[in-house]
C-alpha positions as CSV (number, residue, x, y, z in Angstrom):
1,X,-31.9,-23.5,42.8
2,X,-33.6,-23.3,39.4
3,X,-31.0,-23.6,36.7
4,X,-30.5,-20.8,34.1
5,X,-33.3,-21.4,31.3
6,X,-31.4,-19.3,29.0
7,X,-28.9,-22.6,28.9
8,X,-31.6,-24.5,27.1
9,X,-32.2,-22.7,24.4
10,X,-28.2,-22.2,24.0
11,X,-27.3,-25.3,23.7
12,X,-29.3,-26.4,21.0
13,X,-27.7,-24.1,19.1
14,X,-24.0,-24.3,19.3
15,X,-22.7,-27.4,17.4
16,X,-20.2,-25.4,16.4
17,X,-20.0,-22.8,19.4
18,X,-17.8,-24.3,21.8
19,X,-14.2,-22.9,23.3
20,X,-12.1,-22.3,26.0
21,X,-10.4,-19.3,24.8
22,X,-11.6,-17.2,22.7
23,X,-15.1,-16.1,21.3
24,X,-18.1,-18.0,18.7
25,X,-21.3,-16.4,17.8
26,X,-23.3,-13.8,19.3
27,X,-26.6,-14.4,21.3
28,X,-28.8,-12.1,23.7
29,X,-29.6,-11.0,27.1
30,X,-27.1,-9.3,29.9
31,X,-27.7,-9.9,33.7
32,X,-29.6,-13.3,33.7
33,X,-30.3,-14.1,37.4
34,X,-30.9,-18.2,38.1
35,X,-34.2,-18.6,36.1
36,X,-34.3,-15.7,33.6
37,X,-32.7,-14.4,30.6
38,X,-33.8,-10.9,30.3
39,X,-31.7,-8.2,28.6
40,X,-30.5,-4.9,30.6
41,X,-33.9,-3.9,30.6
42,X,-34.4,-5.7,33.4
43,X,-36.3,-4.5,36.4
44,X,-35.3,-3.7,39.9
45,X,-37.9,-6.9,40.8
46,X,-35.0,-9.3,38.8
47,X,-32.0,-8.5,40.8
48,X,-30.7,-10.6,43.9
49,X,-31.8,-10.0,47.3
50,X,-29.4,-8.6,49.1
51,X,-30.9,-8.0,52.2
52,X,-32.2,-11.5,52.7
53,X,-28.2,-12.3,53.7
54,X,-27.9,-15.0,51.1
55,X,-24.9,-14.9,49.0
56,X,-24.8,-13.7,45.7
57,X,-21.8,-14.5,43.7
58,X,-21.6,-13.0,39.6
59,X,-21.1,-15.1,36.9
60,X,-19.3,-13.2,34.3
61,X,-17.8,-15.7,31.1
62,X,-16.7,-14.7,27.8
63,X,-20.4,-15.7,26.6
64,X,-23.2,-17.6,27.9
65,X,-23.4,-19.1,24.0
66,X,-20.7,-21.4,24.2
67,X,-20.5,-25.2,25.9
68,X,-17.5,-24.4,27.6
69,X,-18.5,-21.6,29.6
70,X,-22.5,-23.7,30.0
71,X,-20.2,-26.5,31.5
72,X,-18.0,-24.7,33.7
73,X,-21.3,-22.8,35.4
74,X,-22.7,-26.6,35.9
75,X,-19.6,-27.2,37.8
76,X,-20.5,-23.1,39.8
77,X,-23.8,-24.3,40.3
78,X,-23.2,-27.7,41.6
79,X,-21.6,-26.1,44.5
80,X,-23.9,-23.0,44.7
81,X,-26.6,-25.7,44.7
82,X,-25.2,-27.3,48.3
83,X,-24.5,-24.1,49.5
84,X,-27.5,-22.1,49.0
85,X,-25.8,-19.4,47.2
86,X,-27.4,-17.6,44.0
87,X,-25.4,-17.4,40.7
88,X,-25.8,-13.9,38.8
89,X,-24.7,-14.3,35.4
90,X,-24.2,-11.7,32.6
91,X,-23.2,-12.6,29.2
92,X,-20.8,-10.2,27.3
93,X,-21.0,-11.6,23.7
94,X,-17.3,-12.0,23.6
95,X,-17.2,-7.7,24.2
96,X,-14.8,-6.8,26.9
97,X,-15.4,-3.5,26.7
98,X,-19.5,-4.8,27.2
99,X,-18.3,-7.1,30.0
100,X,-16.6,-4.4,32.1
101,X,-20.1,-2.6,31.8
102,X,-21.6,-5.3,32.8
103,X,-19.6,-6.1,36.2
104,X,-20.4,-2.6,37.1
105,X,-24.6,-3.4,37.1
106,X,-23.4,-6.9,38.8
107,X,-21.8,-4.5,41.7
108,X,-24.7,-2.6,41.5
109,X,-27.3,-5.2,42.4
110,X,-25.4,-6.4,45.4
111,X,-23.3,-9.1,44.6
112,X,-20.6,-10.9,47.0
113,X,-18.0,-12.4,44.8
114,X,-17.0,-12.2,41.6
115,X,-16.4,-15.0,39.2
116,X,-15.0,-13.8,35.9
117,X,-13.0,-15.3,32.5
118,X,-12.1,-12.2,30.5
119,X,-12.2,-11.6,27.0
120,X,-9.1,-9.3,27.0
121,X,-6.6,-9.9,30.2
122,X,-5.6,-6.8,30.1
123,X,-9.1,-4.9,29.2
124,X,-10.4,-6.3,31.9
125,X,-8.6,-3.9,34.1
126,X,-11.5,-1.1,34.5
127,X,-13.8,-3.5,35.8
128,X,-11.3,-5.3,38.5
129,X,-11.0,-1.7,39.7
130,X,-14.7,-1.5,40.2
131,X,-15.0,-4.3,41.8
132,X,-12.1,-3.1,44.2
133,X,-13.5,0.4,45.1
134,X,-16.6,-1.3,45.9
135,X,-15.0,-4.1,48.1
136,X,-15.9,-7.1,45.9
137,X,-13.2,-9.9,45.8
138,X,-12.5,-11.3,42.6
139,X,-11.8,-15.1,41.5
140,X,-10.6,-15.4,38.2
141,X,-11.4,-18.4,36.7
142,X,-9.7,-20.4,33.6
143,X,-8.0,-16.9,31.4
144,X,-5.7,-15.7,33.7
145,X,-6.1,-11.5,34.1
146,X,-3.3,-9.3,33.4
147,X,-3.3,-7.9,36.6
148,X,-3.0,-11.0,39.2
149,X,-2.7,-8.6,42.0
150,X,-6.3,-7.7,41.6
151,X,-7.6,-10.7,42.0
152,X,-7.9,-13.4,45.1
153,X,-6.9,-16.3,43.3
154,X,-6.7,-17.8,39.3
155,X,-8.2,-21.0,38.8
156,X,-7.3,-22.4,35.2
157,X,-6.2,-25.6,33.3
158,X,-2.4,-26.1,32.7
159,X,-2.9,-24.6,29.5
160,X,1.0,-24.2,28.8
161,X,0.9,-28.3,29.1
162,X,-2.2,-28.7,26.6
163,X,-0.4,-27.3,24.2
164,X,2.8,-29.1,25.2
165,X,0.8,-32.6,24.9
166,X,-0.7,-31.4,21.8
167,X,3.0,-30.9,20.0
168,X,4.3,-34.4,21.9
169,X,1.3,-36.4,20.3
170,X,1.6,-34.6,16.6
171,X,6.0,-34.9,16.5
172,X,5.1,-38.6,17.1
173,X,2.9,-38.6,13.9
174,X,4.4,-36.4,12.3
175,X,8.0,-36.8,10.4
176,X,10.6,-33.7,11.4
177,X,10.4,-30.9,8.6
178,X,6.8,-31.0,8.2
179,X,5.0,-27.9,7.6
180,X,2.4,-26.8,10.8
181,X,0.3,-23.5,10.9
182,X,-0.9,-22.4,13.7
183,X,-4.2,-21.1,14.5
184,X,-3.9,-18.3,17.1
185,X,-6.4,-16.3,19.7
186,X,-3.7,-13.9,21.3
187,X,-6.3,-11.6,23.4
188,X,-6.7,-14.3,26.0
189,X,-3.6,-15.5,28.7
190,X,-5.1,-18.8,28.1
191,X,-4.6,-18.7,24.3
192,X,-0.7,-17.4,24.9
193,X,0.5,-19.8,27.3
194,X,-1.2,-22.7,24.7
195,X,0.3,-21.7,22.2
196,X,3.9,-21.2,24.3
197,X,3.6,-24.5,25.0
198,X,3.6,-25.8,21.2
199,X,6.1,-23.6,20.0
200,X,8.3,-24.3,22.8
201,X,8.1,-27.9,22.4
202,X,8.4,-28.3,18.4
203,X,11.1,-25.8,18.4
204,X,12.7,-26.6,15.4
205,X,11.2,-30.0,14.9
206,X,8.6,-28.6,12.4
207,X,8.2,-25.5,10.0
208,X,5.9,-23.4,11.3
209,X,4.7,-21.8,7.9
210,X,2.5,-19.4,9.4
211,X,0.3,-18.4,11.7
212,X,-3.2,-16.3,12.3
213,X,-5.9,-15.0,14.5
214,X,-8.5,-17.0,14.5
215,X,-10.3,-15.3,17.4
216,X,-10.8,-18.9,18.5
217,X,-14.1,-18.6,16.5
218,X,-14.6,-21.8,14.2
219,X,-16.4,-19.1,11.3
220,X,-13.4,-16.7,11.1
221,X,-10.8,-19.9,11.3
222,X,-12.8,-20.9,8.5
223,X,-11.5,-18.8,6.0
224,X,-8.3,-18.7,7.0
225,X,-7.5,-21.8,7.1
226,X,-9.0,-22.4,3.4
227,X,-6.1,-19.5,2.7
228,X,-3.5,-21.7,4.8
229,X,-4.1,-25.1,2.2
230,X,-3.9,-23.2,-1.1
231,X,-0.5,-21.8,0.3
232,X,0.4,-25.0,1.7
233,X,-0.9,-27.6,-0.3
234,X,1.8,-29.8,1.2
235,X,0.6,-28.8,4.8
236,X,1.3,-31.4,7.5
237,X,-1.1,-30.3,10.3
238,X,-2.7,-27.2,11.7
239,X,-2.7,-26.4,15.2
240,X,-5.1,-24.6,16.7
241,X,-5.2,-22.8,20.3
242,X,-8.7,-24.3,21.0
243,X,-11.4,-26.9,19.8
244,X,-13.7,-24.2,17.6
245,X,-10.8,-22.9,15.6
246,X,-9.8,-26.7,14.7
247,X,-13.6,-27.4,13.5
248,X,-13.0,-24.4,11.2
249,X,-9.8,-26.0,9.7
250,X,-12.0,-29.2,9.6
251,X,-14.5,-27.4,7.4
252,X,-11.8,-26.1,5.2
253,X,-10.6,-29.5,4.8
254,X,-13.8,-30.5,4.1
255,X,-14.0,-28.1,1.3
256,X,-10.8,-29.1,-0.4
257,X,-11.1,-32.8,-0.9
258,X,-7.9,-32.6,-3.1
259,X,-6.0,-32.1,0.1
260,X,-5.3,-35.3,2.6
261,X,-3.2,-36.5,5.6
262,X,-3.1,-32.7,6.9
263,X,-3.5,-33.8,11.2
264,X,-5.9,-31.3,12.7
265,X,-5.7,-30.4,16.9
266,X,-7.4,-28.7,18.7
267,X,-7.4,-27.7,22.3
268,X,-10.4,-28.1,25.3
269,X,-11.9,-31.7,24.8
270,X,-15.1,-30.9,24.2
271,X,-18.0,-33.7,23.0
272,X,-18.2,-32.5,19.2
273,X,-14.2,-32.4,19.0
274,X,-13.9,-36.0,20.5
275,X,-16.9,-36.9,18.3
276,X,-14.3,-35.5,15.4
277,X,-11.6,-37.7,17.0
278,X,-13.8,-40.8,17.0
279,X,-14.7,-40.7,13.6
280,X,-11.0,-40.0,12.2
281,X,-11.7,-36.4,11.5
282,X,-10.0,-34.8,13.7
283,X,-6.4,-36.1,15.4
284,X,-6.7,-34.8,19.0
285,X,-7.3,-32.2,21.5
286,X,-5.0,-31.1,24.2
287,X,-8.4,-31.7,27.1
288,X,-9.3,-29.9,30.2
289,X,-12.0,-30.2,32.7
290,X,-14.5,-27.2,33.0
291,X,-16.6,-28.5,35.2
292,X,-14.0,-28.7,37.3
293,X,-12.6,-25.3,37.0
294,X,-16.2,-24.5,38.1
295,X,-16.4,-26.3,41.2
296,X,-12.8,-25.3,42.3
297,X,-13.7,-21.4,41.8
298,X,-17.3,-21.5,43.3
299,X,-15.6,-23.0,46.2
300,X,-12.5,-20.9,46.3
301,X,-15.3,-17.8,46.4
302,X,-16.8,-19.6,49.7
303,X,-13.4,-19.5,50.9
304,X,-13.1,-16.1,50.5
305,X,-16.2,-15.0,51.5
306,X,-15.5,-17.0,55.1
307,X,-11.9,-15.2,55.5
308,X,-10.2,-18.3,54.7
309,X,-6.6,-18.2,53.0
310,X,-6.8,-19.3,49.2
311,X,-4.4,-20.1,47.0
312,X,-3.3,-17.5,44.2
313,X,-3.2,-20.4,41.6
314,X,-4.7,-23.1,41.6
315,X,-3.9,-25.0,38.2
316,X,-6.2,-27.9,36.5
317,X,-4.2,-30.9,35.0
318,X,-4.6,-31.0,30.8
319,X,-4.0,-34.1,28.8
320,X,-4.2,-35.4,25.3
321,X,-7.0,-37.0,23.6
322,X,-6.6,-38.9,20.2
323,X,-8.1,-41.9,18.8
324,X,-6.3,-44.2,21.2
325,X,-8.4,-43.5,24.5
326,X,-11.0,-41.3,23.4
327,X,-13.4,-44.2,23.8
328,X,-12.5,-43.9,27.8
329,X,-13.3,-40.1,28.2
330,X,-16.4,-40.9,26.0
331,X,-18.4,-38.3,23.4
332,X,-21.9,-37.8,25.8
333,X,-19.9,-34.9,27.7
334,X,-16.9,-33.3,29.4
335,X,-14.4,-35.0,31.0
């Protein structure tokens, strides 16, 4: 099966575009079936054959402009690949309200299964209706919908543990009564139960001076967290729900030389953050496995498709990575 081209052209742009919750920058097209990129203008020629029997599953991520999202549909396609199955993706720019739209031209053109990561756990409702009146089964795959009952089965990391490792890894670093601020995402289940995991961990351990929405985007965190250091000049660390956000607190480091020792984590374990780890810039990640979550939910989708029992979660394992064993997960890729 010919890969999505559209992934080329993406990934030489995102240096600073990568998450697992949460959003980055915007980019174009809608429905992309394997081997094109073309917008919703798209003609009737560009949609998947439904009458040829093959099956079509949808690809629906937060956005197709983000190495997260790029590796997890490796992980879809590796299966897909084996299979002969076609992979319909769509790329919502981080809209829910655009995504939902979206789904409903995916149902339209025929397809089997649907794979989908929401923006908004909750938004996502109108569009796991759809996909219910039209007799499409759902997988959701790494942020967990509102709605489980809508759904065949949730495939995500352990993200309550990523953040538990994350906390673990900085209370060992960090002396008791230092001042953390938090970096938040709070529209994604995945961002929530990351964050639950710190705070309930830390407890009262550290001060948790404050706390923002970041949108998981490393731009917006930028900002912020430049707001965060002239508050907290003193500031012990920053925590933040995934790996873009903690490049923006990087940057905002990076801008205020006069400020040193703040620890910086992040959460996903993706190449540029462990880059950041190797070099001492950043302290660590709590990591995950996208590829992974790919296979798993590309394969769950099979299962469905056959009539075969699936499980209603099915949960990744997370772990930390710092500078003592990041040389083992290495800085080429995912781990």
């Amino acid at each position: 099966m010919k890969k999505i081209l559209l992934r080329v052209v993406l990934t030489a742009a995102m240096t600073f575009s990568l998450m697992g919750c949460g959003k980055s920058s915007d980019t174009t097209g809608d429905i992309s079936p394997t081997g094109s990129a073309d917008s919703a203008t798209k003609d009737s020629a560009d949609a998947p054959d439904s009458s040829s029997g093959k099956i079509v599953i949808g690809y629906a991520p937060t956005t197709m402009n983000n190495a997260f999202w790029l590796a997890v549909l490796d992980g879809v396609e590796e299966v897909a690949d084996k299979n002969n199955v076609e992979v319909v993706t769509i790329d919502a720019q981080n809209d829910q309200s655009k995504m939902n739209d979206q789904i409903g031209d995916l149902l339209a053109s025929g397809i089997d299964v649907l794979l989908v990561a929401p923006m908004d756990s909750t938004g996502v409702k109108d569009a796991l209706q759809a996909c219910k009146d039209a007799g499409v089964p759902v997988v959701n795959f790494d942020t967990p919908v509102t709605d489980t009952d809508m759904v065949e089965s949730i495939i995500a990391s352990d993200n309550y543990n990523a953040g538990t490792v994350v906390a673990k890894d900085m209370m060992a670093k960090l002396a008791e009564g230092s001042k953390v601020f938090i970096m938040h995402s709070p529209s994604g289940q995945a961002c929530i139960d990351r964050y639950n995991g710190f705070v309930d961990t830390v407890g009262d351990y550290f001060e948790i001076v404050g706390e923002l929405d970041g949108k998981g985007d490393t731009g917006v965190t930028l900002p912020l967290a430049e707001d965060a250091l002239q508050a907290n000049p003193d500031l012990g660390a920053f925590f933040a729900v995934n790996d873009p956000s903690a490049m923006g607190c990087i940057q905002a480091l990076a801008a205020h030389p006069e400020i040193t020792g703040v620890l910086v984590y992040g959460v996903d374990g993706n190449p540029d953050a462990k880059k950041l780890i190797q070099e001492g810039t950043m302290t660590g990640t709590g990591a995950q496995s996208p590829q992974t979550i790919g296979k798993l939910s590309m394969e769950t989708a099979l299962k469905v498709i056959n009539g075969e029992t699936v499980d209603s979660n099915i949960v990744v394992d997370t772990f930390i990575i710092n500078s003592d064993n990041v040389e083992q997960y290495g800085t080429d890729g995912w781990q």
